[in-house]
N, C-alpha and C positions, 0 to 999 in steps of 0.2 A: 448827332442822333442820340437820342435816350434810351438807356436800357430797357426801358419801359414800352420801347414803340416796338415789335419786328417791322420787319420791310414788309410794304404793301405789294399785291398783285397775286396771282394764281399761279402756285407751283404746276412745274409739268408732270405729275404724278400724285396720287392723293400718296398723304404721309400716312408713314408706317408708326405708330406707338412699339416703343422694345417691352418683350413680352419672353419670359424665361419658362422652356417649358421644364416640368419634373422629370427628372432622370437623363437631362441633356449633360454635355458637357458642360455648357456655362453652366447649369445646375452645380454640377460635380462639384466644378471649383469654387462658385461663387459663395455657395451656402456653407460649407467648411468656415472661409473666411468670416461672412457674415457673422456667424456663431462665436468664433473667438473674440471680435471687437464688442457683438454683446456682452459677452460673460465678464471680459475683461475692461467695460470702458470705466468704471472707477477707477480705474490702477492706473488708466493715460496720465493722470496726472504725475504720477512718479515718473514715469519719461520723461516729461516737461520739464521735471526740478533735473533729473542729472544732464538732458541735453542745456537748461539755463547754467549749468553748476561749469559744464564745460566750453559753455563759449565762454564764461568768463575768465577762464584759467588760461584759454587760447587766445581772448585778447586782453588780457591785463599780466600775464606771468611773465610774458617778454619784458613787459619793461624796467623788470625788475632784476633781470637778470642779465651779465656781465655781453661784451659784443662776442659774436659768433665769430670763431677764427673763420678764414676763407677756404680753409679745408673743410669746414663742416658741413654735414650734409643734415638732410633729415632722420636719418635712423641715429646719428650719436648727439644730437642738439636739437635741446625742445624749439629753441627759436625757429630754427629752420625745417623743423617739425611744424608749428604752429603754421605757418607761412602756408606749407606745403598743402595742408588740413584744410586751409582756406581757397586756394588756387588749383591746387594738382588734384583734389577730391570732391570738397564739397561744391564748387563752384560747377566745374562741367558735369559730376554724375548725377544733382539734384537735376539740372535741365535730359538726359538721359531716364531717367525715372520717373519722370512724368509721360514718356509713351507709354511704359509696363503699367505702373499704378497709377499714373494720374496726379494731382495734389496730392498728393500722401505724404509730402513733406509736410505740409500747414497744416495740417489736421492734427499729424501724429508727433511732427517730430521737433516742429519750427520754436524755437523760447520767445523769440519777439509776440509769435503771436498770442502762444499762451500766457506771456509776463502783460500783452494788452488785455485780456482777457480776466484777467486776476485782477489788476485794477481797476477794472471797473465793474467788477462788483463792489470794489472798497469806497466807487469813485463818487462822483457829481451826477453823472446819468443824465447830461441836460442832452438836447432832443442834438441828431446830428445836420452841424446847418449846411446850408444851399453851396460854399464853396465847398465844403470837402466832400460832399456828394456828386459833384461836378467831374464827369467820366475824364476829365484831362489831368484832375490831380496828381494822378498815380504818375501818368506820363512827366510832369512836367519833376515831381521828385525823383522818376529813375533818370531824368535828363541833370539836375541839377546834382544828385550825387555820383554819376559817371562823372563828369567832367571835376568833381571838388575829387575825387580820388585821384584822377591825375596828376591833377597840378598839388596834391602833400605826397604823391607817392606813396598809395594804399599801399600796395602790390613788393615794397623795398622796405616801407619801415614800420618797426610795430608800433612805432606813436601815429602814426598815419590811418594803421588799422585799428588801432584803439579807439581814436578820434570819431572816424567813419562808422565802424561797427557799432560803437557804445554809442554813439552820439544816436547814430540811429533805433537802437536800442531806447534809449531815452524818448524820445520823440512818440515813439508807440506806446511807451505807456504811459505817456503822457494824455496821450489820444483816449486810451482807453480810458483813462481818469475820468478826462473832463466827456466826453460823446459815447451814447448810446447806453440799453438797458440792456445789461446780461448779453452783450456783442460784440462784434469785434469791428470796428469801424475803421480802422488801420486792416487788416488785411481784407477789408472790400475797395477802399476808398482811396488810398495812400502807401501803400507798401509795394515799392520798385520792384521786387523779388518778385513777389504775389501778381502782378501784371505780367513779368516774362510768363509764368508759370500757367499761369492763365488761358495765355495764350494758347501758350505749345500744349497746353490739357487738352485743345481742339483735335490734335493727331493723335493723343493715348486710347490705348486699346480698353479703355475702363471708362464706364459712367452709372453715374446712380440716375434712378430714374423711376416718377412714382408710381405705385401699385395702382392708385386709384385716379388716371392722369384728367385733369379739366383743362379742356381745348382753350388755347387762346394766346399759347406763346407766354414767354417768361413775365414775373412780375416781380417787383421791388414791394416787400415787407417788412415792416419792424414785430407785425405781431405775429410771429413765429419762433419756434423752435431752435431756427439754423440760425449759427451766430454769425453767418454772413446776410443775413436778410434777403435768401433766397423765398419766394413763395413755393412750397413743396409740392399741393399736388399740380402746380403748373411748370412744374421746373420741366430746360427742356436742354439747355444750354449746359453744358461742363465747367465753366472758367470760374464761377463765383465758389464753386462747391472746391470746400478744403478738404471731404472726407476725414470730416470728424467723430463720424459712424453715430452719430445723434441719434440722428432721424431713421438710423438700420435697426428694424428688430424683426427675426426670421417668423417669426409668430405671428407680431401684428399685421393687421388687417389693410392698415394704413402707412402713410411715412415712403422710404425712398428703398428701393434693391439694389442690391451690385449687380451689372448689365456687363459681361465682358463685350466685347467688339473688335470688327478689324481696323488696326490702325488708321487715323485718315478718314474714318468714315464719315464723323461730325463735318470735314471740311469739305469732304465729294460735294456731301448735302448741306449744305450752308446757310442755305436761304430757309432750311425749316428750323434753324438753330441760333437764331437772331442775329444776323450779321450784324456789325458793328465800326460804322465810321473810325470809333479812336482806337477801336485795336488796330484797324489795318495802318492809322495813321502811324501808330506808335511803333509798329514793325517797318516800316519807311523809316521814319525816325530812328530809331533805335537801333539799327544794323548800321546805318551812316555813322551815328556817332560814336561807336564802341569800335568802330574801325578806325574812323581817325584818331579813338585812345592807342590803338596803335601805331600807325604809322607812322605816325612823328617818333616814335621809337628808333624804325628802323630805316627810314627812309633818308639817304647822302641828301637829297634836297629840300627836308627843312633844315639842315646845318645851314645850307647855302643861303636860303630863303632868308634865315633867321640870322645871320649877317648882314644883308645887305642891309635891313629892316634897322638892324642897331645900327650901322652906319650911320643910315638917316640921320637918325637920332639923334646922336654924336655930335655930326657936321652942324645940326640945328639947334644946338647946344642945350638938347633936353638928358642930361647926366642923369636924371633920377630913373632912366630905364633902368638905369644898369643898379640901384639899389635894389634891395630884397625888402619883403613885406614879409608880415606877420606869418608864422610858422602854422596857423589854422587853412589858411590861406592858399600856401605852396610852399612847399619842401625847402625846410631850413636845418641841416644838417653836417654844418663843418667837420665834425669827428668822422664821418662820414666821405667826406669832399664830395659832397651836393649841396649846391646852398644854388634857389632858383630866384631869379630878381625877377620883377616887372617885364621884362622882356620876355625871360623863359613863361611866366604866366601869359601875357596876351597871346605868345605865341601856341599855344597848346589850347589854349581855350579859340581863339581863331581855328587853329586846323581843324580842331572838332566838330565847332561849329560849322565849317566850310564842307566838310568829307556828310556831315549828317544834312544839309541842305539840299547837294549836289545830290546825293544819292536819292534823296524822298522826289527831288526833280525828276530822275531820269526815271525812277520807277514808276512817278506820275504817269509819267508819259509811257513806258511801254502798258502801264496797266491802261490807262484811257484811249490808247489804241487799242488794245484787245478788243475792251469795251465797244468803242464805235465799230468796229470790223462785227463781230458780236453781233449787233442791233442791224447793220447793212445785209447781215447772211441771214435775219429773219428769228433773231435771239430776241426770248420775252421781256418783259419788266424793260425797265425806263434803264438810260445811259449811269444814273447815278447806283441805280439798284445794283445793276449788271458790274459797275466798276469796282464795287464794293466786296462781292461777291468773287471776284476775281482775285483779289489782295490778297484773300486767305493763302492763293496757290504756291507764296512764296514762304510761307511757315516753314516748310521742312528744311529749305535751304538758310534761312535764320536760325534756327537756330543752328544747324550744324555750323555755320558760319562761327556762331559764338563759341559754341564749343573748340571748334577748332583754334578760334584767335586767342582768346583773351582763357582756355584751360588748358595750353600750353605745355603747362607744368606733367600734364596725366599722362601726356605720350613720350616726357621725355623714363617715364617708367619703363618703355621699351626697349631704352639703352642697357637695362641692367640686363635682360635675356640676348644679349649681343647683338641686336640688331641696330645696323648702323645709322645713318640718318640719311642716307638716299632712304634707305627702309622703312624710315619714321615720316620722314615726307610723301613716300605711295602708301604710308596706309591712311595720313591724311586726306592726302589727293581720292582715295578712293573713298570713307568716308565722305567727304564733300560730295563723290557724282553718286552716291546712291542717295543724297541730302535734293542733290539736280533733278536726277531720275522722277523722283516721288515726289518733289515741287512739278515737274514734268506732266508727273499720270494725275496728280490733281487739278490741275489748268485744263486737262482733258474730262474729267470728272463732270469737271464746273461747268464746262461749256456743254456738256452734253445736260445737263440740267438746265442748261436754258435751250433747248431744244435745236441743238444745234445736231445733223448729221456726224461722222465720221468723215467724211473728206470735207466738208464746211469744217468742221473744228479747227483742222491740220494751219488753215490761216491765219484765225484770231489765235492761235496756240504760239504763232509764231514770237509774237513781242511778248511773250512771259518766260520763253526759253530764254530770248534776248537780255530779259532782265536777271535771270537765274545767275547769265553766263556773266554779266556784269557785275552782280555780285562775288561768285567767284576771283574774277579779274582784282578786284579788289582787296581780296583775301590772298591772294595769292601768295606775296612774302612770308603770311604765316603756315604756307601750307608748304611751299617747296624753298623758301628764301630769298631773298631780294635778288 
């Protein structure tokens, strides 16, 4: 489905336009803020040069300096400072910060997007073409750089995060070189981050939304203002807006406001907010495989698995599993004692791929049961409309999921105020069911948007708990231990 289309059919309620009245609360706060990103937006760009100035220091300073003893922690070693900066903060609290603010990482704070952004005003400017406009790009590069982090071992070594980060780095301003005028074509089209983020902007209690709105659902523009090629006065949707406070001016007439809101709201209502085929696809996808980045970690059965498999091999006297390939590739680090061959690669890239398969299968299916139960108990719009619309319900529990697996590093901060890890593992666990809960009251949200009673809901509600609690299931070792 294209950005371009919302879903057909007649909501069960006329839509409401957000409208901020004078001397409200949202007033109070919103206009303060508005005011400062006014006054202040020539100055973003000094943000942009010292957040550019310090990721380079965080991925290029390690590898120039000496190995970290095993004592070392993050407060007496930049290395494992750096490490920490990327894992233990910026990874989980940028996805946390999009409920409060929204994108306000891309707008304000992100160097990839502003180092695209800079380039191409220096750049080529040619028009941007049909594949990197193609809503699966994003998807298929956050699926191609999870799995390349694995197998060099992001997360262990700084040439791993050099590689990844700077490479990726590279690649956006590369984009912005050669695609688009005065835009940012890498954080609408391409940028893995800018898709999670996206996403979860559907739950944040913050949207801009215009003064002067023309009915008709979102549209894709190059002749505008917004350097993501939002059309403004029809914007309706959160996920493309980086809040780059452009298009905010408290005076003018025209352009976009800050709208606070209760979290979750955009995804109650869904279907006024352009549901979207490859987000939901890429939240199916994307929880599978950032879980199987884990589990082969922790899990006694792929050692087991992943023996037998070399065995094979062996007996059928294919020797070259057991060499090692290129250090871009997967993790070649003797000084270290990691050094990953052919073997450890397909096996890691298999599990990932198998964990992200499995999962978008079964979530298929409890979401397309909802769906058909849904449409049986007399729910509007068509099985594909209705399924689509249901996909969102699992947002809350995605992301907590991510949060919890793969930023790891942020709860073991807990340790230092003596709390133990039974302690660290309930406050995950609980984490997660308030992530349940509120995947829960939105699947009840959704269905009652499609016209469904209160005791009808409680049924097709069932196979999206189903899938909640299967996600959990799966998370599990990172939340309590194997």
């Amino acid at each position: 489905m294209s950005c371009q289309e919302p879903l057909a059919g007649s909501p069960s309620r006329l839509k409401e336009y957000p409208v901020r009245k004078p001397g409200s609360f949202n007033a109070r706060v919103a206009v303060p803020v508005e005011r400062f990103f006014a006054r202040h937006k020539k100055n973003l760009v000094w943000v942009h040069v010292v957040m550019f100035l310090f990721f380079l220091v965080v991925i290029a300073l390690p590898l120039f300096l000496p190995e970290p003893a095993e004592t070392a922690t993050a407060f007496n070693n930049f290395t494992r400072f750096a490490n920490f900066a990327m894992w233990g903060l910026w990874f989980p609290l940028v996805f946390l910060s999009v409920i409060v603010t929204g994108r306000s990482w891309c707008g304000v704070l992100c160097p990839m997007g502003a180092a695209a952004e800079w380039a191409n005003k220096k750049g080529l400017q040619r028009p941007i073409p049909a594949w990197l406009r193609w809503e699966g790009t994003p998807i298929v590069s956050f699926l191609i750089i999870t799995v390349l982090g694995q197998t060099v071992g992001v997360r262990d070594h700084p040439e791993a995060a050099a590689g990844i980060f700077g490479g990726t780095m590279l690649v956006a301003i590369l984009s912005g070189y050669l695609y688009g005028k005065n835009k940012r074509a890498w954080c609408r089209h391409a940028c893995p981050i800018g898709l999670l983020l996206g996403v979860f902007s559907r739950i944040g209690a913050v949207q801009f939304a215009p003064k002067q709105h023309i009915a008709g659902g979102d549209r894709y523009t190059e002749k505008t203002p917004c350097p993501t090629m939002i059309d403004i006065p029809r914007k309706e949707e959160s996920r493309h807006c980086i809040e780059c406070f452009r298009c905010v001016s408290p005076q003018a007439k025209g352009g976009l406001f800050l709208q606070l809101r209760k979290p979750g709201e955009e995804v109650e209502n869904i279907r006024d907010y352009n549901p979207n085929s490859y987000e939901v696809a890429f939240m199916f996808f994307g929880v599978g495989i950032a879980l199987g980045g884990f589990l082969w970690l922790v899990l006694p059965q792929y050692d087991v698995l992943r023996s037998v498999i070399g065995s094979w091999f062996i007996e059928h006297d294919q020797f070259w599993i057991g060499e090692s390939g290129p250090s871009w590739l997967m993790s070649v680090h003797p000084d270290r004692r990691e050094v990953f061959n052919w073997l450890d690669f397909m096996m890691i890239v298999g599990t990932m791929l198998a964990c992200m398969f499995v999962f978008a299968l079964v979530l298929t299916l409890t979401t397309s049961l909802a769906s058909w139960l849904s449409g049986k108990l007399g729910g509007d719009r068509s099985f594909r409309e209705r399924f689509i619309e249901l996909g969102y319900q699992y947002t809350p529990v995605a992301m907590v999921s991510l949060i919890i697996g793969l930023g790891g590093q942020l709860f073991d901060l807990l340790s230092l105020f003596n709390i133990s890890a039974s302690g660290i593992g309930l406050t995950k666990g609980g984490l997660f069911l308030l992530g349940l809960l509120w995947s829960v009251h939105l699947g009840n949200r959704i269905l009652q948007r499609q016209g469904l009673d209160f005791p009808q809901r409680l049924i097709p509600l069932i196979p999206g708990v189903i899938g909640s609690l299967l996600v959990g299931l799966g998370w599990w070792p990172a939340i309590f231990g194997v």
